[in-house]
N, C-alpha and C positions, 0 to 999 in steps of 0.2 A: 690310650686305647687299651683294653683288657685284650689277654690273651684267651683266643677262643682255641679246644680243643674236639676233635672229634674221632670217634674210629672207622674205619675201614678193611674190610677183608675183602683180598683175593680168593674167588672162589678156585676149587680143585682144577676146573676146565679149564679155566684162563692160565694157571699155573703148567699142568698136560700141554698147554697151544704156547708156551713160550712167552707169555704177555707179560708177564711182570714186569720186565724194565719199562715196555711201552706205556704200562697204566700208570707208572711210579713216575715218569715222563711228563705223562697226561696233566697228573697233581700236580706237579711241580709247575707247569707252562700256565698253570690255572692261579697259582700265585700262592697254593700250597707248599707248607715244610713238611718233610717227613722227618719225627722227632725218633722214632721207634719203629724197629721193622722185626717181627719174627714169624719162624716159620714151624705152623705146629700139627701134629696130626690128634685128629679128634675119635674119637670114638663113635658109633652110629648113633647110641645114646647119647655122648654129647652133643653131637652133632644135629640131632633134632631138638632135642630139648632146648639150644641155642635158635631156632629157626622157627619154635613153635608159637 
């Protein structure tokens, strides 16, 4: 079986409300690995230009 890969962000909110472990949880109960975690601040220009 090939190893499938995919990404995910936490958005600012859920980070602000404490939820990282619970979503990181969520993945993982769903049969998810988490290979890679970081934590980065963006710019409002990065930050759109990702979202546009």
């Amino acid at each position: 079986m090939a190893l499938e890969r995919t990404f995910s962000m936490i958005k600012p909110d859920a980070t602000r409300r404490n939820l990282t472990g619970a979503i990181t949880r969520m993945l993982e109960e769903a049969g998810l690995r988490v290979i890679a975690s970081r934590r980065v601040w963006m710019s409002r220009r990065e930050a759109e230009g990702f979202y546009a």
